[in-house]
N, C-alpha and C positions, 0 to 999 in steps of 0.2 A: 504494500500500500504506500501509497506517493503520501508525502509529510507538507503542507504548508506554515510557514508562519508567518501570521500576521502581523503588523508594526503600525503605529504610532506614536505620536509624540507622548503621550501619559498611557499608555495602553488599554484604555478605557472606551471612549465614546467611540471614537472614531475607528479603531480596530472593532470593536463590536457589529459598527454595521457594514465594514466589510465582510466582518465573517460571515454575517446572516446572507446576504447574496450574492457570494460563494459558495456558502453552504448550498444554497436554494438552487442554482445554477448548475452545480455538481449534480443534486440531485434528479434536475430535469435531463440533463444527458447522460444519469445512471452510471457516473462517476464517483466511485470512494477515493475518501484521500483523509489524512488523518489532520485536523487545524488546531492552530495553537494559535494566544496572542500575547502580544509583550508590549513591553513598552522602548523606545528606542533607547532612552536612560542606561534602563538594564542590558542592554547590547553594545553598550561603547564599548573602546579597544582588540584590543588581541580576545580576548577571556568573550568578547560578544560576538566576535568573529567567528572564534569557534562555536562556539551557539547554533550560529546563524549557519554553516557550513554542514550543522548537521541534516540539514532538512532538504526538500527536492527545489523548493522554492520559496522568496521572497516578495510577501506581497506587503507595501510598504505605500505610509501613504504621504510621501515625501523623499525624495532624492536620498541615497544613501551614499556616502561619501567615505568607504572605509575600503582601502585597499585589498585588507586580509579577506572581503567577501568574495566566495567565489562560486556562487552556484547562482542561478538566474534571480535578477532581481525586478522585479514590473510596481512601477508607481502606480497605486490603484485609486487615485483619485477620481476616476470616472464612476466607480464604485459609490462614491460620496454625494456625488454631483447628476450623475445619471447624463452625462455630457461626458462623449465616449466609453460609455460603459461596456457597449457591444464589443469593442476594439480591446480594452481589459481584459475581458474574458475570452474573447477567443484566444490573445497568447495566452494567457493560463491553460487555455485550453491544449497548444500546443508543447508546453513546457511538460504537463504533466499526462500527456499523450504518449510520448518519448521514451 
């Protein structure tokens, strides 16, 4: 099972409703995937890096700026906004396709 984790700036409001349609989205094309969310805070440095390394992808709802990441990372603010959100999720769609 493909791993996401979700990110925000406090890990709260805004991680929460991407996970909901993510969650929802998955569901409608009968994709499992296991999600998690955090907050960016607890992911700085090295020690966040590895975190974030462990999972298949990074849905993040703000530019991520940390060299050490290295698996796919998709700004999902269209998630937010619902302004590009189709475009969001089909790469999600392709990351965890793969």
């Amino acid at each position: 099972m493909k791993r996401v984790l979700v990110v925000c700036g406090n890990g709260i409001a805004s991680s929460s409703i991407m996970v909901s349609v993510l969650s929802d989205h998955l569901s409608e094309i009968g994709l499992e995937a296991q999600i998690d969310k955090a907050s960016l805070i607890d992911l700085s440095g090295a020690a966040g890096a590895a975190r974030i390394n462990s999972y298949d992808l990074l849905l993040s709802s703000t530019v991520i700026d940390n060299p050490d990441v290295t698996i796919p990372v998709i700004v999902g603010i269209g998630l937010l906004t619902g302004i590009g959100e189709e475009d969001v999720l089909a790469d999600v769609d392709k990351v965890l396709k793969a």
